[in-house]
N, C-alpha and C positions, 0 to 999 in steps of 0.2 A: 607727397613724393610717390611716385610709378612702385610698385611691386615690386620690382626689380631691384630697383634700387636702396631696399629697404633688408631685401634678401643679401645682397653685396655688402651692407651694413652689417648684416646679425653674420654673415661667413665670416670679413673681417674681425670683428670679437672672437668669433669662434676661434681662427686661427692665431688672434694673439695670445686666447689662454692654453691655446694648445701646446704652442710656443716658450709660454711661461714656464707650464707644467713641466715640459722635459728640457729645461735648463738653459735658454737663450736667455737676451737682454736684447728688451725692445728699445731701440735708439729713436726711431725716429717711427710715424706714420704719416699716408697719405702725404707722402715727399715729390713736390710738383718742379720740375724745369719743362719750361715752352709747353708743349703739348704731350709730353709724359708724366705720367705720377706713379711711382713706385709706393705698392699698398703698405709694405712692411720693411721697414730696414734694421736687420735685428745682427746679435753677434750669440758667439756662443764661446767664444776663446777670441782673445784679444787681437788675434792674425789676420782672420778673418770676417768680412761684412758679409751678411748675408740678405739678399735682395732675396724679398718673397714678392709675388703675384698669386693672388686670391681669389681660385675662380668658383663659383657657388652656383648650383642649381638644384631644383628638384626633384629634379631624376636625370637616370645617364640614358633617356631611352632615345635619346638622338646623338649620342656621344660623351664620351666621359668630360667631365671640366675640363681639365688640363687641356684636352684637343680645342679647345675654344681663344689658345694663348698663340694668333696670329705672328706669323713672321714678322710685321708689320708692328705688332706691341714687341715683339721680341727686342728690336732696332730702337725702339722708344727706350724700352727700359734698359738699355744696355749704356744707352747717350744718357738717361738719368743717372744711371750711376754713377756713371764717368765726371760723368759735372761734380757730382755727391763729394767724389771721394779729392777733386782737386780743390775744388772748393774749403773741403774741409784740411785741407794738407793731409790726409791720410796716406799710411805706406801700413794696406793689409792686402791678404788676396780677396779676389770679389766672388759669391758664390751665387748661383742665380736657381735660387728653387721655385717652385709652385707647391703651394697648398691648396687641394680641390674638394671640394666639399659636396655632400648632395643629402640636403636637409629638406624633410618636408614635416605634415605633422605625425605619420610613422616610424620613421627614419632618418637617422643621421651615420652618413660616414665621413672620415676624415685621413685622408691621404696625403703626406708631405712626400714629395717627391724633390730630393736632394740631387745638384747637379742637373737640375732639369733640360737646362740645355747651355752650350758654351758658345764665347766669344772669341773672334780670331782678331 
């Protein structure tokens, strides 16, 4: 497996236990329709889903994570939801954060970034 994608692996972990730690409940991971896969589908009060996307690098010296979460994924993960939540008959609101990470072997931070962007 590419480097990359090994890093996107150890971010995911990183952000479910980050997740855990301050009091979510991970429902679902790596939740795929058509050509979307939403990384984390987690809840923290019974009202609301909360759709994470998990962007992970090892440094921000070409832009923070989170500037990495294309318009283009935006539109993916908004129509995964949407599947997610009729699929499953849910009646919660839907919340769309990023967790950005930039881990190397100096350094680790970890940014959730709630409300990261909204759907009309």
């Amino acid at each position: 497996m590419a480097d990359h994608n090994e890093l996107g692996k150890e971010g995911e972990e990183i952000a479910v236990a980050w997740l855990l730690q301050n009091g979510y409940t991970v429902v679902e991971r790596n939740w795929y329709f058509q050509k979307a896969e939403i990384d984390i589908i987690a809840q923290k009060d019974t009202g609301t889903l909360v759709i994470v996307e998990v962007k992970t690098r090892t440094s921000n010296f070409i832009g923070n994570p989170e500037e990495f979460v294309s318009p283009k994924k935006i539109k993916l993960l908004i129509k995964a939801a949407h599947e997610y939540v009729v699929y499953h008959k849910l009646e919660v609101e839907v919340r769309f954060d990023i967790i950005a990470i930039v881990k190397n072997s100096k350094y680790q931070h970890i940014d959730h970034i709630e409300d990261a962007f909204y759907f009309f």
